[in-house]
C-alpha positions as CSV (number, residue, x, y, z in Angstrom):
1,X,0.0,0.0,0.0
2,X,1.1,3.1,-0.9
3,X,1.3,6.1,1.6
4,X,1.7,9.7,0.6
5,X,1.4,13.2,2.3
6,X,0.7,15.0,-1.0
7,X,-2.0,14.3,-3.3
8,X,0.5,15.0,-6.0
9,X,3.0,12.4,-5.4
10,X,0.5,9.5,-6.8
11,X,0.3,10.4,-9.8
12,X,-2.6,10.2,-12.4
13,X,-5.5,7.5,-11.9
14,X,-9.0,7.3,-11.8
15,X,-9.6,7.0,-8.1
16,X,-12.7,6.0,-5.7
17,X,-12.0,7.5,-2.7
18,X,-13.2,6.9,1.4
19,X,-12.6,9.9,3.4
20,X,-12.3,9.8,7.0
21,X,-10.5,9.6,10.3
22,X,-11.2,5.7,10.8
23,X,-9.9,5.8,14.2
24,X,-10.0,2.1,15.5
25,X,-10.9,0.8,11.7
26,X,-14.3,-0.5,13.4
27,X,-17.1,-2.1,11.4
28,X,-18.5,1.1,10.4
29,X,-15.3,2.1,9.0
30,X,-14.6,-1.2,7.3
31,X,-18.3,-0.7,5.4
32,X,-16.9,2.3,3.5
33,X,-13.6,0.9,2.8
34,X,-15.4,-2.5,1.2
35,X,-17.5,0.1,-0.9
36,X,-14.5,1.9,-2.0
37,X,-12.6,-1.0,-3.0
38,X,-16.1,-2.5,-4.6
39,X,-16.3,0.5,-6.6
40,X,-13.8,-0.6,-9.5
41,X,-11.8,1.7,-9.5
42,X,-7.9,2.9,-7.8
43,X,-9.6,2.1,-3.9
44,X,-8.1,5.2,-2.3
45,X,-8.3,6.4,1.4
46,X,-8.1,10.1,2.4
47,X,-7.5,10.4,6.4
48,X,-6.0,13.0,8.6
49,X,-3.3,12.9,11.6
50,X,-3.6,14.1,13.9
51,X,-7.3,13.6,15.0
52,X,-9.0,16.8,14.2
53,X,-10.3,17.0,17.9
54,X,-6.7,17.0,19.1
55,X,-6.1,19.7,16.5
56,X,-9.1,21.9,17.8
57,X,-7.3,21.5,21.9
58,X,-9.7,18.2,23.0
59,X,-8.9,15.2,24.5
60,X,-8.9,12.2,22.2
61,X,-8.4,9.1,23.6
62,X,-7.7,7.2,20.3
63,X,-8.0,3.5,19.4
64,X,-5.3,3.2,17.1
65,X,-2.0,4.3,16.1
66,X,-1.7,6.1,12.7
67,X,0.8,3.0,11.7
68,X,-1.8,0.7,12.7
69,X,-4.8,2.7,11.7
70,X,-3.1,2.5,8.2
71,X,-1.7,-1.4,8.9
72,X,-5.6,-2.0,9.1
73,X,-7.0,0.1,6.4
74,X,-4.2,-1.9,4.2
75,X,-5.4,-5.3,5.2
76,X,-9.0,-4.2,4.1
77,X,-7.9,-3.8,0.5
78,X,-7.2,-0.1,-0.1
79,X,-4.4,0.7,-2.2
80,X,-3.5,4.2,-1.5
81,X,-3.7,6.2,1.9
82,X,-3.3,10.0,1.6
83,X,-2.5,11.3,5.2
84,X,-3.5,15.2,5.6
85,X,-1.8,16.9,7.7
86,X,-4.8,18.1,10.3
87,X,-4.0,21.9,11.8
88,X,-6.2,25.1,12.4
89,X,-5.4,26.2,9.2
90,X,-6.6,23.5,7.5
91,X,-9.7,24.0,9.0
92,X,-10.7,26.8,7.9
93,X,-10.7,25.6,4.6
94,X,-13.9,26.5,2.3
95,X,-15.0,22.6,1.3
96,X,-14.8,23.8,-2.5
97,X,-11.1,24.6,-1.1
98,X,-10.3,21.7,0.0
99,X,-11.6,19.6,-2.8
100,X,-9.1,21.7,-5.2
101,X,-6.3,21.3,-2.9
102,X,-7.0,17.4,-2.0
103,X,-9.8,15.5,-3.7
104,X,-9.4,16.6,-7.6
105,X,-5.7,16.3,-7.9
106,X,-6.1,12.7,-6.6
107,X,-8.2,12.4,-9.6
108,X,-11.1,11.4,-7.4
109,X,-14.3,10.4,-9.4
110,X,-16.0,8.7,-6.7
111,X,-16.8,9.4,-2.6
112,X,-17.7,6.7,-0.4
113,X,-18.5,8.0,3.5
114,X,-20.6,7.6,5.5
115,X,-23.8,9.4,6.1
116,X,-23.0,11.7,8.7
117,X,-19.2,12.8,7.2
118,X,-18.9,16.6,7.4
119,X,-15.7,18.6,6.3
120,X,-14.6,22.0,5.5
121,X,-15.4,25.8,7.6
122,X,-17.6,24.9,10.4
123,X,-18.5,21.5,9.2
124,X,-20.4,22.9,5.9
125,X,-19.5,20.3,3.5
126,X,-21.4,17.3,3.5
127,X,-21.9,14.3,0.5
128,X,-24.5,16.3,-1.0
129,X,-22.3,19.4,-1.8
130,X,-19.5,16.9,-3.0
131,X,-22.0,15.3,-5.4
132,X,-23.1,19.2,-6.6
133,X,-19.2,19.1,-7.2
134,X,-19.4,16.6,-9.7
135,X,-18.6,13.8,-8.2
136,X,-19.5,10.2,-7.9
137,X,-21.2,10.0,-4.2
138,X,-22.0,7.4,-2.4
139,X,-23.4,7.0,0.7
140,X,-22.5,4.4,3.4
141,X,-25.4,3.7,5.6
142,X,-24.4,3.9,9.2
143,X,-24.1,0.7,11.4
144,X,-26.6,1.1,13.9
145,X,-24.9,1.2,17.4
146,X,-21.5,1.5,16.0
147,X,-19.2,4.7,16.7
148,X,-15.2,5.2,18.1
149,X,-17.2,7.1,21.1
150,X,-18.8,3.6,22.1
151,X,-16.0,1.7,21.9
152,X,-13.6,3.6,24.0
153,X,-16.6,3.6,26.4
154,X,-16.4,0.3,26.6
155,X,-12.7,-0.5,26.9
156,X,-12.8,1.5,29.4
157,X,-15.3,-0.5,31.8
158,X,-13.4,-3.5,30.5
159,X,-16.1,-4.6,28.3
160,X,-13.5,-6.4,26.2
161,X,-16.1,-8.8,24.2
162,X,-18.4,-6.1,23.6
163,X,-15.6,-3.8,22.0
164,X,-14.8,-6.6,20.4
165,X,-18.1,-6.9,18.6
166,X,-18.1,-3.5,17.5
167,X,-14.4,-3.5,15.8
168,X,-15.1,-6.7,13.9
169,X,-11.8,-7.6,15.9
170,X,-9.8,-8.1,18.9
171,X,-9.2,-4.6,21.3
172,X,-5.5,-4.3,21.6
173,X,-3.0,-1.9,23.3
174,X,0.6,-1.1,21.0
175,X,3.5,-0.2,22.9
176,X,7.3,-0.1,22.7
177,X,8.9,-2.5,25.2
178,X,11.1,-0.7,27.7
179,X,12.7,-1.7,31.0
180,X,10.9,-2.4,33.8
181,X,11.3,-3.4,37.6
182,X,12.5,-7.4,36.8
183,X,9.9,-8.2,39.6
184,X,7.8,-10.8,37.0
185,X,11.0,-12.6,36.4
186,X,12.1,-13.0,40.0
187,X,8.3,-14.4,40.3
188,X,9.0,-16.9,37.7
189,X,7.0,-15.2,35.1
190,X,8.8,-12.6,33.3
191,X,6.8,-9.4,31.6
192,X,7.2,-7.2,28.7
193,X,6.7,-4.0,30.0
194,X,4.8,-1.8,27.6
195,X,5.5,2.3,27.0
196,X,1.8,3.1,25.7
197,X,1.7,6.6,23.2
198,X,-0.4,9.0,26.0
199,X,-3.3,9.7,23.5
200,X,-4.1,6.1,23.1
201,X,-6.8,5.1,24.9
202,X,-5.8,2.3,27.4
203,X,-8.9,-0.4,28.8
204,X,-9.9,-0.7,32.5
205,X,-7.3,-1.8,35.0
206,X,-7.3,-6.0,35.5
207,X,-5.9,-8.7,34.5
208,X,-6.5,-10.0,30.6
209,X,-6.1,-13.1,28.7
210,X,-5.1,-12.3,25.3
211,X,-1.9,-12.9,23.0
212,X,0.9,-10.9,21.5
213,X,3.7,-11.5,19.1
214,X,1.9,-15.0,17.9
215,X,2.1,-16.2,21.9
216,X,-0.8,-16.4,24.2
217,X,-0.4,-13.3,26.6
218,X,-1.2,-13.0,30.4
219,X,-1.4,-9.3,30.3
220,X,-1.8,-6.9,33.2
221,X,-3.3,-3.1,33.1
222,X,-3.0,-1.1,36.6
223,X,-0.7,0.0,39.2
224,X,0.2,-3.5,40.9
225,X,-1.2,-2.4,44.0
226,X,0.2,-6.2,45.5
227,X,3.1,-4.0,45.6
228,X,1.8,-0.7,46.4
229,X,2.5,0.9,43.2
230,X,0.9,4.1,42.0
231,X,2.1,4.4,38.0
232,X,0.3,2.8,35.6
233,X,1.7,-0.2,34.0
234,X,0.6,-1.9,31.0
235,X,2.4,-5.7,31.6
236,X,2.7,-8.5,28.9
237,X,3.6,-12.6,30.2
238,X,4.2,-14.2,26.3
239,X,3.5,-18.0,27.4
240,X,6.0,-20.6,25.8
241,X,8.2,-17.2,24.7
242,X,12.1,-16.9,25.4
243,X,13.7,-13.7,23.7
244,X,14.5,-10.1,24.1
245,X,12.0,-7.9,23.0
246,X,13.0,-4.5,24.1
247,X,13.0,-1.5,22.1
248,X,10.2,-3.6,19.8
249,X,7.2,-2.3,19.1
250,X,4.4,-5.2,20.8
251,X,1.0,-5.2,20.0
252,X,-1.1,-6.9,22.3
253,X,-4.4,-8.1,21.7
254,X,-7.3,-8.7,24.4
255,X,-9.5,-11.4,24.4
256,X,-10.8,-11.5,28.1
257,X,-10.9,-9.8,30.9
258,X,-9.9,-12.3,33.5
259,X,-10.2,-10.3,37.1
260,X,-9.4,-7.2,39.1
261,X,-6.5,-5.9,40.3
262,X,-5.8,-7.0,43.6
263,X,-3.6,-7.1,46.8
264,X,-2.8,-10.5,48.3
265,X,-1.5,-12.0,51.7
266,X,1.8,-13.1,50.6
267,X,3.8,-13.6,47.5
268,X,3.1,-16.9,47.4
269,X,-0.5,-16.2,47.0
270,X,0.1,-13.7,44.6
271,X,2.5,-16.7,42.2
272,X,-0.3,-18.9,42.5
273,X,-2.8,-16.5,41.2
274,X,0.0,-15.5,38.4
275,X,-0.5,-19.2,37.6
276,X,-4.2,-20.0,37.2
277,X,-4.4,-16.7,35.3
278,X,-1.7,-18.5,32.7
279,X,-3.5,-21.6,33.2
280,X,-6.9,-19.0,31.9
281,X,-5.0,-17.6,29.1
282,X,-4.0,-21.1,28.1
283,X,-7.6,-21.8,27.9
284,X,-9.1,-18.6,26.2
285,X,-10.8,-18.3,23.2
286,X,-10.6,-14.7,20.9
287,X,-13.9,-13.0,21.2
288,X,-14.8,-13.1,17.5
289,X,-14.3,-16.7,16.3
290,X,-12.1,-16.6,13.0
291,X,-14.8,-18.1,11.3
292,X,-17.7,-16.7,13.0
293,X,-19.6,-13.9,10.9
294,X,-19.4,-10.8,12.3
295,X,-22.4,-9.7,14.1
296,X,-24.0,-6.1,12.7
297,X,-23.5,-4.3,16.0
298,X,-25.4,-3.8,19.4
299,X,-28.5,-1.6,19.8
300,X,-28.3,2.0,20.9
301,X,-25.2,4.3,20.3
């Protein structure tokens, strides 16, 4: 897949382009990027970095990395990504600005978003001005329940299965292994210790079944109170694993939420709860079946 930061640098083509942020690539997102691929022509994504809420001053928590934002958008068949770079200015682009600047020297004949997609000053371009424009428009219906809002709502009250539903896929947390205290290996179970980017949005403190690195993963989210700690720490035990993995970036992926956090008696207690939560993780399944259809979504929003 091809990546670019200027519309110019692909040169000519007859392009059908999905526009959006597709932060998390959930099964909303993945319905305009099937009709853009279906479309027969150059399947082409327009996106922007950062999120245009983080431009404006919010808060984002995000789902996704812009490398694995565009990782997934790859894997769903698009051919070309053109990353805009989001900023005030850019804003207060006109929408018949930005189409000269962006959409027309892509040579985009036809739009693919979804219903609700605004753009442009204040929000005033919608699919029906692009289609005044001359383009090819075509709208994606919405999937009912489905939204990056609901999902990071759910991660965060550890509603792993849930999430899961709505993505079409796993939740996971991407890091970059660093050093950490050594106190898994003394334990007998020795952890990758995670540095998380601070706008990623990172689920409920517990304990989680899941895998990383093609290993099933014992991985812990919280402060190990066990040991009075007070930083967060995002903890990965890669079962049947021997290697060095710092400095590498880790993806984890989170199929269950096992338990809470908690503080035990002794460390003895503590190593035998380490090992039935392995003994767990040995036993988990993924929370979407590789061959189960994916269901629609859940009711409400």
């Amino acid at each position: 897949m091809k990546v670019e930061r200027e519309p110019g640098r692909f040169g000519s083509g007859r392009r059908a382009v999905a526009i959006g942020t597709f932060d998390g690539v959930h099964l909303g997102h993945r319905q305009v990027l099937a009709a853009a691929v279906a479309a027969g022509l150059s399947p082409t994504v327009v996106t922007f970095d950062p999120h245009p809420r983080i431009a404006f001053g919010y808060e984002v928590e995000l789902l996704t990395t812009l490398d694995r934002r565009l990782e997934l958008i790859g894997e769903a068949g698009i051919e070309e990504v053109l990353v805009i770079d989001f900023d005030l200015e850019l804003a207060q682009l006109e929408p018949e600005a930005f189409v000269d600047a962006f959409l027309r020297p892509l040579g985009t004949e036809v739009i693919v978003a979804g219903g609700d997609f605004r753009f442009g000053r204040g929000r005033s371009g919608d699919l029906p001005l692009l289609g005044g424009l001359g383009f090819d428009v075509r709208t994606v219906p919405l999937v009912e329940g489905v939204s990056s809002s609901r999902i990071r709502d759910l991660l965060r009250a550890g509603e792993i299965e849930r999430a899961a539903s709505l993505l079409g896929r796993a939740p996971e947390v991407e890091g970059v292994v660093v050093t950490g205290d050594a106190r898994g290996g003394t334990l007998g179970f020795p952890t990758a210790n995670l540095r998380v980017d601070p706008q990623l949005l990172v689920p409920a403190h517990g304990i989680y079944a899941g895998t990383a690195d093609g290993h099933r993963a014992a991985i812990s989210i919280g402060t190990n109170p066990h040991y009075g700690g007070e930083e967060r720490r995002v903890e990965a035990f890669l079962l049947d694993f021997s290697g060095d993995l710092y400095g590498r970036k880790l993806v984890l992926q989170l199929w269950q939420r096992l338990r809470d956090e908690a503080v035990f008696a002794s460390e003895e207690e503590l190593v035998a709860q380490i090992a039935r939560d392995v003994e767990q993780t040995r036993d988990a399944r993924p929370p979407l079946e590789p061959n189960r259809p994916e269901k629609g979504a859940e009711t409400g929003s």
